[in-house]
C-alpha positions as a Markdown table, in Angstrom:
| # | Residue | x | y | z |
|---|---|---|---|---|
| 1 | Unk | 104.8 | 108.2 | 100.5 |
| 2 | Unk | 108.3 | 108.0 | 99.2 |
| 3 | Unk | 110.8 | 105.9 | 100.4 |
| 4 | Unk | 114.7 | 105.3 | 99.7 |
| 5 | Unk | 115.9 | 102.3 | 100.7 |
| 6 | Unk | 119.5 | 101.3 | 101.5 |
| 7 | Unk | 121.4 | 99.2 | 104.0 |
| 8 | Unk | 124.8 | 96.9 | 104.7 |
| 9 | Unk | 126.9 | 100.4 | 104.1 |
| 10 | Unk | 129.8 | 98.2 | 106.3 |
| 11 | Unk | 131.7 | 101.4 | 106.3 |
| 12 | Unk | 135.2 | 100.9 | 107.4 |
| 13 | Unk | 135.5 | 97.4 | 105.2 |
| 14 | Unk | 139.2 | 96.7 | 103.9 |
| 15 | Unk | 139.7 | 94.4 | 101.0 |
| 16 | Unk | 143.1 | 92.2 | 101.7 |
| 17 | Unk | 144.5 | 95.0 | 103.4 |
| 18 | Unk | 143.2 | 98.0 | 101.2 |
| 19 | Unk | 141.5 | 100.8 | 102.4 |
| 20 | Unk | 138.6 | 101.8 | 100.7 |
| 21 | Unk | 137.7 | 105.1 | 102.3 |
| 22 | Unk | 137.7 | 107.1 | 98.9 |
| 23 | Unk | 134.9 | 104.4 | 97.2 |
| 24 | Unk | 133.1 | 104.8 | 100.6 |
| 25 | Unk | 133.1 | 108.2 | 100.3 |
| 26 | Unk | 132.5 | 108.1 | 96.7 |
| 27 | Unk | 129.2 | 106.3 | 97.2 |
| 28 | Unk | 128.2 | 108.0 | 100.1 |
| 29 | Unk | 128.6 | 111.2 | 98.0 |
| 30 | Unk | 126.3 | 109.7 | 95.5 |
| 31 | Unk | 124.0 | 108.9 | 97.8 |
| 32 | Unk | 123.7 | 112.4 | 98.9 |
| 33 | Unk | 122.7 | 113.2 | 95.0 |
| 34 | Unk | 120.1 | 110.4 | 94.6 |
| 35 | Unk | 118.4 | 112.0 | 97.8 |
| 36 | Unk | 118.7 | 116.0 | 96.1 |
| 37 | Unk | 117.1 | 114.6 | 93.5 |
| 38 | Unk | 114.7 | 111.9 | 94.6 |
| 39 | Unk | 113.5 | 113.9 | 97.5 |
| 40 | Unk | 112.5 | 111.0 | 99.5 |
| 41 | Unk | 109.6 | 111.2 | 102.9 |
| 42 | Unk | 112.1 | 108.5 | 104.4 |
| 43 | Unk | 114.8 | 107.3 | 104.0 |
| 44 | Unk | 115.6 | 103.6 | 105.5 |
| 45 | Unk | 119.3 | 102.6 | 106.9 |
| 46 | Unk | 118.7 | 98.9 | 107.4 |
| 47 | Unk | 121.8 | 97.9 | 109.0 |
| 48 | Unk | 125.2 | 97.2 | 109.0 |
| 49 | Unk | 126.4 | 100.8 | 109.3 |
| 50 | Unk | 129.7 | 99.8 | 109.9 |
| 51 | Unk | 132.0 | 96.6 | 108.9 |
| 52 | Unk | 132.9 | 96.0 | 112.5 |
| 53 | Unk | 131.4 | 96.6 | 116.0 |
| 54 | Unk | 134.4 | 99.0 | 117.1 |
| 55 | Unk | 135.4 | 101.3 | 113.8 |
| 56 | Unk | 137.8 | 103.7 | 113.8 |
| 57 | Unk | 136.6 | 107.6 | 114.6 |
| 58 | Unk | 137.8 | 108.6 | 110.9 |
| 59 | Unk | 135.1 | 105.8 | 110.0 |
| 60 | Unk | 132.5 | 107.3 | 112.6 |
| 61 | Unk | 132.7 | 110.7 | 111.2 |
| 62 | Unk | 132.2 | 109.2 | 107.9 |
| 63 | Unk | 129.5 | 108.3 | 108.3 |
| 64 | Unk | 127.8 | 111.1 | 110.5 |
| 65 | Unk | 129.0 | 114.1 | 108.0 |
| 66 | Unk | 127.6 | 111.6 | 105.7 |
| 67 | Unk | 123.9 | 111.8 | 107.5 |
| 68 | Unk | 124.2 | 115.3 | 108.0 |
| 69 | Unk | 124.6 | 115.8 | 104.4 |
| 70 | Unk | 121.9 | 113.4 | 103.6 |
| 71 | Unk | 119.4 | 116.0 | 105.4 |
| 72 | Unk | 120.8 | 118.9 | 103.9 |
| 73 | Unk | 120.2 | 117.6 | 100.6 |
| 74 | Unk | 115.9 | 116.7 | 101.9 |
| 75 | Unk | 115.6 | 118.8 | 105.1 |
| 76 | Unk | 111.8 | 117.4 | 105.5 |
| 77 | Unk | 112.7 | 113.7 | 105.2 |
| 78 | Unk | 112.5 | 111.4 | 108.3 |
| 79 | Unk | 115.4 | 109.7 | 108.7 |
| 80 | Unk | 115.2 | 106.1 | 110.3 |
| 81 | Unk | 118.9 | 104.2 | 111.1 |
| 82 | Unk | 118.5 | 100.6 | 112.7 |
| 83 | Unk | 121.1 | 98.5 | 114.0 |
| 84 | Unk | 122.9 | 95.2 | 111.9 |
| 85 | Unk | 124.5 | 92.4 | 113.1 |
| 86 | Unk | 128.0 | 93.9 | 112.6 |
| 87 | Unk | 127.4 | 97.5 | 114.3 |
| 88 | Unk | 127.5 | 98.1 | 118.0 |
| 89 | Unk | 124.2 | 98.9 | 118.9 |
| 90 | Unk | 125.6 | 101.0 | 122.1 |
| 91 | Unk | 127.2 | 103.2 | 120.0 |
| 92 | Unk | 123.9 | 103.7 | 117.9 |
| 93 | Unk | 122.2 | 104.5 | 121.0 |
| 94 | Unk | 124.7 | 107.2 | 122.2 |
| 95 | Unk | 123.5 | 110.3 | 120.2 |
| 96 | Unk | 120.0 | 109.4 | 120.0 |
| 97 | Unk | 118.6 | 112.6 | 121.4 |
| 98 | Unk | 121.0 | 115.3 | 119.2 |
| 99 | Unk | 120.6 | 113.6 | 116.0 |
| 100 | Unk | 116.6 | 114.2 | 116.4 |
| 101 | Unk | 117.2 | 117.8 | 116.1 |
| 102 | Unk | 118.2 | 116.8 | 112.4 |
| 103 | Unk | 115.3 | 114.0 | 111.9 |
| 104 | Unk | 117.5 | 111.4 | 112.5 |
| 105 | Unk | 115.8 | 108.0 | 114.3 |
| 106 | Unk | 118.6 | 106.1 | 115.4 |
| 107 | Unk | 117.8 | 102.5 | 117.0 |
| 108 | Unk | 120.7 | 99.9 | 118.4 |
| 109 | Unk | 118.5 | 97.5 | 120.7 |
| 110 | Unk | 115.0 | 96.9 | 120.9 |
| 111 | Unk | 113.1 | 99.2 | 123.9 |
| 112 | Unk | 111.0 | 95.8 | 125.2 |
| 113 | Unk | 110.1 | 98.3 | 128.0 |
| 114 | Unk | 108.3 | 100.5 | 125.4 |
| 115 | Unk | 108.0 | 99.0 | 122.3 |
| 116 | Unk | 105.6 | 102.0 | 120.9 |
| 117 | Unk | 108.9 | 103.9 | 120.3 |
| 118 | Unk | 110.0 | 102.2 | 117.5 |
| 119 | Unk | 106.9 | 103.4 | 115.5 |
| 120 | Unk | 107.9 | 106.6 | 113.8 |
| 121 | Unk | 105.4 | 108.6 | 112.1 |
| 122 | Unk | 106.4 | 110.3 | 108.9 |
| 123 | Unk | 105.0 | 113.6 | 109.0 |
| 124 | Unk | 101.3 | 113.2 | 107.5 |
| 125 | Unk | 102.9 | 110.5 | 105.0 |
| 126 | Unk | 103.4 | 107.3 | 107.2 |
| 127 | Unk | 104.9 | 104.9 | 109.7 |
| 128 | Unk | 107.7 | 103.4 | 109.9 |
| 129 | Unk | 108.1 | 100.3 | 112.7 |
| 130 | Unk | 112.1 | 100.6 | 113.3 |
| 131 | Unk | 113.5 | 97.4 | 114.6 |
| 132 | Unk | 117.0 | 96.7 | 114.6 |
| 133 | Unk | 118.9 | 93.9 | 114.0 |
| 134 | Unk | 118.0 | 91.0 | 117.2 |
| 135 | Unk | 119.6 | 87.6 | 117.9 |
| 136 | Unk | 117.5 | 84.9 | 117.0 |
| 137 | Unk | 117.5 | 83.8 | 120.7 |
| 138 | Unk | 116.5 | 87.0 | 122.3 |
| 139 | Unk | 113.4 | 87.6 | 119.8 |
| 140 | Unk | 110.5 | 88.5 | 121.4 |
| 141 | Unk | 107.7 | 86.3 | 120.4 |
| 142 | Unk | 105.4 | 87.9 | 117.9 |
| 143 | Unk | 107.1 | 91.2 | 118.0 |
| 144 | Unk | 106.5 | 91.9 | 114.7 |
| 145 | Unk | 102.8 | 91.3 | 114.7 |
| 146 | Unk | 102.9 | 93.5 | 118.1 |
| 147 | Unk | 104.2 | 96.5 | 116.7 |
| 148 | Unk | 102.2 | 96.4 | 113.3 |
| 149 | Unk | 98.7 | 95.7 | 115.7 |
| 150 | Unk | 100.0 | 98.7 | 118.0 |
| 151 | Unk | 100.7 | 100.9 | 114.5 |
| 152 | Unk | 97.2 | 100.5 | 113.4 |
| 153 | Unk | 95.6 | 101.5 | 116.4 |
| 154 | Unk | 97.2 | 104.5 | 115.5 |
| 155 | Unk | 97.1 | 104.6 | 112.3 |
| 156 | Unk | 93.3 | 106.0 | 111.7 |
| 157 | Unk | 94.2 | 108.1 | 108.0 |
| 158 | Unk | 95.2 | 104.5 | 106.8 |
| 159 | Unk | 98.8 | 105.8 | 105.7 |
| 160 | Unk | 101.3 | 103.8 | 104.6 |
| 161 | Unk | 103.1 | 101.5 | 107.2 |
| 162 | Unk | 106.5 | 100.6 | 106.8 |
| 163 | Unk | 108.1 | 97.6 | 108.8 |
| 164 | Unk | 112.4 | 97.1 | 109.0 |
| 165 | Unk | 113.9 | 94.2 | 110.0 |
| 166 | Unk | 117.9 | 93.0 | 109.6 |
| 167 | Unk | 117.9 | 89.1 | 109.0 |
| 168 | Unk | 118.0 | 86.1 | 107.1 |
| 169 | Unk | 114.3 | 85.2 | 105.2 |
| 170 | Unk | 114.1 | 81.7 | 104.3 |
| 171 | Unk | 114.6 | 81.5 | 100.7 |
| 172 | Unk | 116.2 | 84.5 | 100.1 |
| 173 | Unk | 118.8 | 84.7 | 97.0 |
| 174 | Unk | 122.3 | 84.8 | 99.3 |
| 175 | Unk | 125.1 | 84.7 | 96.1 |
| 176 | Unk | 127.8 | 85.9 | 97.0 |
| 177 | Unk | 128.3 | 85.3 | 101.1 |
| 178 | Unk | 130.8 | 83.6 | 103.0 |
| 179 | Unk | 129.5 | 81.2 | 105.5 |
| 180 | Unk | 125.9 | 80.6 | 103.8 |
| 181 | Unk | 123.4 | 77.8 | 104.0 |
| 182 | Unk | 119.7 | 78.0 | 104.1 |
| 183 | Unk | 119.4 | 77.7 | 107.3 |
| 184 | Unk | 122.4 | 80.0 | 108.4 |
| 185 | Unk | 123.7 | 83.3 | 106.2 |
| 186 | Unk | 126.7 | 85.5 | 108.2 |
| 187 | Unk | 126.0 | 84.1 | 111.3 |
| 188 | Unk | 122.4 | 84.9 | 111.3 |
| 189 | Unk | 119.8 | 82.1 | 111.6 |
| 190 | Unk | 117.1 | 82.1 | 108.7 |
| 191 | Unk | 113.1 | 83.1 | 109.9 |
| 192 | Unk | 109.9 | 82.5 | 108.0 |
| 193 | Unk | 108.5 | 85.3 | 106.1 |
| 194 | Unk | 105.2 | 84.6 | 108.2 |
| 195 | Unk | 106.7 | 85.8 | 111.3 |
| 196 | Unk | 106.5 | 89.4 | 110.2 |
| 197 | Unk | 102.9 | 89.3 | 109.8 |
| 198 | Unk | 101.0 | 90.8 | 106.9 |
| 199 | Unk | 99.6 | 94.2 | 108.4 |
| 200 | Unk | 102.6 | 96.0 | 106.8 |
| 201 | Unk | 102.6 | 97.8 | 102.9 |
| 202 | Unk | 106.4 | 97.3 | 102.8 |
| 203 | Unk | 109.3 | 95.3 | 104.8 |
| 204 | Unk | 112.3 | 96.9 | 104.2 |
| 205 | Unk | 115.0 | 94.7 | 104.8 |
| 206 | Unk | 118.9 | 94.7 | 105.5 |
| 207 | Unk | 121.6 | 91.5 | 106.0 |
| 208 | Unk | 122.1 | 89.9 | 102.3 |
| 209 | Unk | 123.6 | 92.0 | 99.6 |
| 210 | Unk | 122.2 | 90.9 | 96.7 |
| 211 | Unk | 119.1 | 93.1 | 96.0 |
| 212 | Unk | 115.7 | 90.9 | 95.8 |
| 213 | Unk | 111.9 | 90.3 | 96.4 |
| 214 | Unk | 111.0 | 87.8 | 98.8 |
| 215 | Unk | 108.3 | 86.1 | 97.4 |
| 216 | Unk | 105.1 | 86.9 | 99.4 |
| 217 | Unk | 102.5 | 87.4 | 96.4 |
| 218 | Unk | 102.5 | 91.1 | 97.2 |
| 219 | Unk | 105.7 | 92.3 | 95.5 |
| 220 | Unk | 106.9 | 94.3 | 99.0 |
| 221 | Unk | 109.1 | 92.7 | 101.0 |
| 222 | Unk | 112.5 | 93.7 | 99.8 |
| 223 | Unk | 116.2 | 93.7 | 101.0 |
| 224 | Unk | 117.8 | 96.7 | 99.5 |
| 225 | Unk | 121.6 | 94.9 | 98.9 |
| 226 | Unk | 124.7 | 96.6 | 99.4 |
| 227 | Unk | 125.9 | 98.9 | 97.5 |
| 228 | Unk | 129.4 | 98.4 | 97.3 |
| 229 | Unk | 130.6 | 94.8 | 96.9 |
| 230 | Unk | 132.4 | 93.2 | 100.3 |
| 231 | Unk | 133.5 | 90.1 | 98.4 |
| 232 | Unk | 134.7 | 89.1 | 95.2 |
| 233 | Unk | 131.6 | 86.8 | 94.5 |
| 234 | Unk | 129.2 | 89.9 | 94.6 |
| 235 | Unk | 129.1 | 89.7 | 90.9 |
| 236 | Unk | 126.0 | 91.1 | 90.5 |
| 237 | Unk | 124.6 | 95.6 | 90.1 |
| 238 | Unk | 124.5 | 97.2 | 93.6 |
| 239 | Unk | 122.2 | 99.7 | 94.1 |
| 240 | Unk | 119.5 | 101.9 | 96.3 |
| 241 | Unk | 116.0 | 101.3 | 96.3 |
| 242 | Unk | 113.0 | 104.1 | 95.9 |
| 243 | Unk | 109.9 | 102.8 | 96.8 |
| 244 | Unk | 106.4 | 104.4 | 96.5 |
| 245 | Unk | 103.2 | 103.9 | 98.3 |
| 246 | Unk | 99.7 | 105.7 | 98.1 |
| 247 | Unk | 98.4 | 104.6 | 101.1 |
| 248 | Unk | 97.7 | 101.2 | 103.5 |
| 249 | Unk | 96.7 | 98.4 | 101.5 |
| 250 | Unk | 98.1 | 99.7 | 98.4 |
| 251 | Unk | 100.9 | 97.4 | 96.2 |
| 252 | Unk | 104.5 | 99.6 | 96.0 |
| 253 | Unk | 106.0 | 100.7 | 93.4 |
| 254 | Unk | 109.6 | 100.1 | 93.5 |
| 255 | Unk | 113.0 | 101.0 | 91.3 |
| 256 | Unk | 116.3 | 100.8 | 91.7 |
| 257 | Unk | 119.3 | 103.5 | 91.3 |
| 258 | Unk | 122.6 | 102.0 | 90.6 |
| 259 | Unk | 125.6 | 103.0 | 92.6 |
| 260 | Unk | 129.1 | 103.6 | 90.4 |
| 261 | Unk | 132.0 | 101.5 | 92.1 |
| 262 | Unk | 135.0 | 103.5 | 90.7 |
| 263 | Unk | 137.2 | 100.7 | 92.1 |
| 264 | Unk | 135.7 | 97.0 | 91.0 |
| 265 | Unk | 136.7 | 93.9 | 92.1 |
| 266 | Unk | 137.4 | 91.8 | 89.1 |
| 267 | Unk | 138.1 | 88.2 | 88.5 |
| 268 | Unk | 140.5 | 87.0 | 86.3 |
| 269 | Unk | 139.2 | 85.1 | 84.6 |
| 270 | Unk | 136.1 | 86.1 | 84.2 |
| 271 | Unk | 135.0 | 82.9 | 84.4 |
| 272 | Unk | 135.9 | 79.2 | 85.7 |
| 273 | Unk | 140.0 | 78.7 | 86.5 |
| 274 | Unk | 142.9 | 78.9 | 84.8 |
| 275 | Unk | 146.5 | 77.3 | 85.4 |
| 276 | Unk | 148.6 | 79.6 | 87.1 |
| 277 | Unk | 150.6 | 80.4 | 84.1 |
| 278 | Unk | 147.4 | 81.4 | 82.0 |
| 279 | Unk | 146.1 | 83.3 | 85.3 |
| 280 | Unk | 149.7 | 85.4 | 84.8 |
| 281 | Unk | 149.3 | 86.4 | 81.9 |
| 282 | Unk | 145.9 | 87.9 | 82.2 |
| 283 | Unk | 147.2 | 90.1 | 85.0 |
| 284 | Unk | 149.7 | 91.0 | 82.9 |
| 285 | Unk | 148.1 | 91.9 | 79.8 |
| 286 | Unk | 145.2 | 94.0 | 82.2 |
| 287 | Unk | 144.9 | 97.6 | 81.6 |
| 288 | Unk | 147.4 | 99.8 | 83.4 |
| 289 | Unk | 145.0 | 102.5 | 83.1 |
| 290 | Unk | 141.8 | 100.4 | 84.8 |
| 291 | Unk | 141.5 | 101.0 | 88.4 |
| 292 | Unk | 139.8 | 97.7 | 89.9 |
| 293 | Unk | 141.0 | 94.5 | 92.8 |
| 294 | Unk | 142.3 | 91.9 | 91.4 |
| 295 | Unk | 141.5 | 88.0 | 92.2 |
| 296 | Unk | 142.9 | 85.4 | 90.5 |
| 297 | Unk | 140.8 | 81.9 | 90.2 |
| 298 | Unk | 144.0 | 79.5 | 89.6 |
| 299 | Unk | 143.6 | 75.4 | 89.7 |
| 300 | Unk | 147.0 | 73.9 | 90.5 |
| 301 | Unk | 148.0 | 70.3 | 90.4 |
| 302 | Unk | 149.5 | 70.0 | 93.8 |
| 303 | Unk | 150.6 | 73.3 | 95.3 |
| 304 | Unk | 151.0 | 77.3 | 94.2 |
| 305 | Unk | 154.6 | 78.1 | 94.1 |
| 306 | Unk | 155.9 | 79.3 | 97.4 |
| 307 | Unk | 156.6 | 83.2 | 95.6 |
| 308 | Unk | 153.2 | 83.2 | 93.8 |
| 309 | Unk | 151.3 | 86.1 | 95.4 |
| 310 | Unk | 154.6 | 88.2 | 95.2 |
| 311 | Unk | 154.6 | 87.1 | 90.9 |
| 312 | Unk | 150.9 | 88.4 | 91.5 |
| 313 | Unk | 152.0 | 91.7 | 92.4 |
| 314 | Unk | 155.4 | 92.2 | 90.4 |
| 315 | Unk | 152.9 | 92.0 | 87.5 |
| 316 | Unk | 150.6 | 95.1 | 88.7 |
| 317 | Unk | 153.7 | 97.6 | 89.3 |
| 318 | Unk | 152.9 | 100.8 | 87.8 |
| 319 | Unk | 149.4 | 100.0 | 87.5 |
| 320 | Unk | 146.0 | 101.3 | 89.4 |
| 321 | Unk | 144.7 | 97.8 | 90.3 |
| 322 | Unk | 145.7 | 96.4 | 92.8 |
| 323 | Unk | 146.5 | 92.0 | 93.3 |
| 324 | Unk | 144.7 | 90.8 | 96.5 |
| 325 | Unk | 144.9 | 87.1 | 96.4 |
| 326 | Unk | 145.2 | 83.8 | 94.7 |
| 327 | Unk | 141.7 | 81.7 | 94.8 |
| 328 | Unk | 143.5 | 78.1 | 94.4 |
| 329 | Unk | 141.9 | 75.1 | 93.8 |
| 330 | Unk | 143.1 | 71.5 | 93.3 |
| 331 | Unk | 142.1 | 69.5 | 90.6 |
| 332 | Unk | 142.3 | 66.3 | 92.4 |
| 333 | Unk | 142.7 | 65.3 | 96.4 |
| 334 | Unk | 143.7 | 62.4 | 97.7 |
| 335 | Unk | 143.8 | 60.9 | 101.8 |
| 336 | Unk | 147.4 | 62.3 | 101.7 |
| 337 | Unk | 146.6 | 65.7 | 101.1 |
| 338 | Unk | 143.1 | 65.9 | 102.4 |
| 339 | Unk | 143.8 | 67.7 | 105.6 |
| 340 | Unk | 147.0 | 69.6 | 104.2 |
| 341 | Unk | 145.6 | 73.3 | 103.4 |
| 342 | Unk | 146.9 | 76.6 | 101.6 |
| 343 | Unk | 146.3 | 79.8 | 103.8 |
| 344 | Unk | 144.4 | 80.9 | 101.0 |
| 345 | Unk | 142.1 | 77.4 | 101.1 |
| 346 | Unk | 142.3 | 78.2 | 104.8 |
| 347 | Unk | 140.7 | 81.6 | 104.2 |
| 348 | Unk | 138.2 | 80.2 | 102.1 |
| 349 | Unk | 137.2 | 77.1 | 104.4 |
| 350 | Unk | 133.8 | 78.5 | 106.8 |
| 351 | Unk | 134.6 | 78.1 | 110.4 |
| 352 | Unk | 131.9 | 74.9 | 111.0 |
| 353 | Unk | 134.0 | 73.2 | 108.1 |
| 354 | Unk | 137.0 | 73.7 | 110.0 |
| 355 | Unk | 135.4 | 72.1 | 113.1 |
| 356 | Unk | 134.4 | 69.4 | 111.3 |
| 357 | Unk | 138.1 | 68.4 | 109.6 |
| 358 | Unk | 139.6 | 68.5 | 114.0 |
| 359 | Unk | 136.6 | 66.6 | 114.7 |
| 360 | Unk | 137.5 | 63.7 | 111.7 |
| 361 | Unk | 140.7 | 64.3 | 112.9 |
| 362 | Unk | 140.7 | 63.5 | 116.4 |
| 363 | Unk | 138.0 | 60.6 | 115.1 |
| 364 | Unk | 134.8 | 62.1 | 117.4 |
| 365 | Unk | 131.3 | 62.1 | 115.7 |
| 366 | Unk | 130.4 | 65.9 | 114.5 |
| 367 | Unk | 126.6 | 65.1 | 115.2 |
| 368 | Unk | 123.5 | 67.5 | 115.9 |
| 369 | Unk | 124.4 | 68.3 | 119.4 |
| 370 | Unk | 128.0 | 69.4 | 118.9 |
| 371 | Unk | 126.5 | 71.6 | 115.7 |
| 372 | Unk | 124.4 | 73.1 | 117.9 |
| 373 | Unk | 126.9 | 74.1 | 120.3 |
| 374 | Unk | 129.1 | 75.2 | 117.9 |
| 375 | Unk | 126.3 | 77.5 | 116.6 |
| 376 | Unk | 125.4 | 79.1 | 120.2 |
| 377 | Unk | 129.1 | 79.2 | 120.9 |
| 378 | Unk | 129.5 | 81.2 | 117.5 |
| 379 | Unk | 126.7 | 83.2 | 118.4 |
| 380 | Unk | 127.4 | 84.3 | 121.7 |
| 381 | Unk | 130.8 | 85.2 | 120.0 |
| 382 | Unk | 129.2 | 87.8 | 117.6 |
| 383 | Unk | 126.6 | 88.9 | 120.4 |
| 384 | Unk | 129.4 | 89.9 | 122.9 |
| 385 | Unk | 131.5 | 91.9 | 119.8 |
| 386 | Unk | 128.3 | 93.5 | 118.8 |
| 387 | Unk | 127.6 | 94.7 | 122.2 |
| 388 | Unk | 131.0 | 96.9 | 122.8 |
């Protein structure tokens, strides 16, 4: 059985107020080629579709003449889409029935009524147990291990079995996310890699974009990583994943495609920070003929001058990059300016570190109660967006 593997498209993401349609469409379109020419059994959409829960309908149709295409190019392969964290699973559920007529396995929420149908068989190849992305409060107990015991009653040719999942895995490699900790990456709370059980070949997984193993002994549970960068501090290849199988039991074989961004986001510099001066001059001396986003990493004594971002961009005028913003940091802080923040060190700060500074502010104790009201409070946030 052979397998592409891909997720956290977030079609519809804007960098600092620039579209990105036409590198969106440019990877979509090579996509479409890896699949001509991989000719894939299945091919895996581990969630986050979209960037945000409502995207626009230019977005939408993106991404179905991007699915329809992906069939024409295999017309045999099964494809399986499963909800993320950032998608509306409603609107995944809408065309569930049409899409079929292409192949097309779309999941948004998890059936508890009938859990069967998220095992779809793969012609005479294998299974593939589609769960979509589910807040860690409303998991099922043991769903995983429910599914794969249901799949092998079913599973009498010993085929392959292929479980999804959109999460965070404890100990997963998540460089380059906002908001990250162990315990907590993009709002979703980390799981042990036991609670997926061990009756599956491969766990295809989707959430963290930076393409890894999660170490089981068995080399096959994988997330796929984005492949486009959402953030400057993606510094790392972005790619699909093929993945082979013989049959249950058997150890995959997995390789990666890379995926050409013909817009990068660069750093200047490449590495550490520079004063602003020194940052200047690199923008200026960049290649006109380069197209790429532009971050500057600048350390300033006190504060940026009040005219700094539009220096940033006087310096790209006539040239296809494109300035976003000014990663400031201060070499020293002292008690007086502590609490005084740039937008851009505003941007930067996570949300539970902002809660923390009004708590010290308004001298109350942030302990292990308010943390985990904050958390629910956050989550229910994201759980009502999601649901749209």
């Amino acid at each position: 059985m052979k397998i592409l593997h891909t997720s956290d498209w977030h079609l519809g993401h804007s960098l600092y107020n620039y579209d990105r349609q036409h590198e969106q469409q440019q990877m979509l379109n090579q996509i479409v080629e890896i699949v001509k020419q991989e000719q894939p059994d299945a091919f895996l959409l581990c969630g986050d579709i979209y960037h945000t829960s409502q995207p626009s309908s230019v977005v939408q149709t993106m991404f179905t003449e991007a699915l329809v295409n992906i069939h024409n190019a295999c017309p045999p392969m099964t494809i399986v889409v499963t909800a993320g964290n950032h998608d509306s699973a409603a609107k995944h559920d809408i065309f569930r029935t049409p899409w079929r007529a292409l192949g097309v396995y779309t999941f948004g929420n998890l059936n508890r009524d009938d859990v069967g149908e998220h095992i779809v068989k793969v012609g005479n190849k294998g299974y593939v147990i589609a769960v979509p992305y589910i807040n860690e409060r409303n998991l099922p107990q043991d769903i995983f291990v429910q599914l794969s015991a249901l799949t092998a009653s079913l599973n009498t040719e010993q085929l392959p079995v292929l479980l999804t999942a959109h999460t965070t895995v404890s100990g997963c490699d998540f460089t380059g996310h906002d908001q990250a900790t162990p315990l907590t990456v993009g709002g979703i709370d980390s799981i042990g890699i036991e609670q997926f059980g061990n009756d599956y070949d491969y766990l295809a997984l989707g959430h963290i974009h930076h393409a890894q193993f999660i170490h089981t002994g068995k080399h096959n549970v994988r997330y796929s990583g984005s492949p486009l960068p959402v953030s400057f501090d993606e510094s790392f290849a972005h790619s699909v994943s093929i993945v082979e199988i013989a049959g249950h039991g058997d150890t995959p074989a997995v390789r990666t495609i890379d995926i050409d961004n013909p817009h990068p986001l660069v750093t200047l510099p490449t590495t550490g920070f520079a004063t602003f001066e020194e940052a200047k001059t690199l923008l200026a001396d960049f290649p006109a003929d380069i197209p790429a986003y532009i971050r500057l990493n600048v350390e300033v004594e006190h504060n940026l001058p009040a005219d700094a971002n539009a220096q940033a961009f006087v310096l790209t005028e006539g040239k296809q990059c494109r300035f976003c913003y000014i990663n400031a940091r201060r070499k020293t802080q002292n008690a007086d300016t502590a609490h005084s923040l740039s937008i851009q060190e505003f941007q930067a700060e996570k949300p539970i570190d902002i809660a923390r500074r009004y708590a010290n502010d308004i001298h109350t104790e942030f302990d292990d109660e308010l943390l985990s009201m904050f958390r629910q409070a956050q989550s229910l946030v994201e759980e009502d967006l999601r649901n749209l």
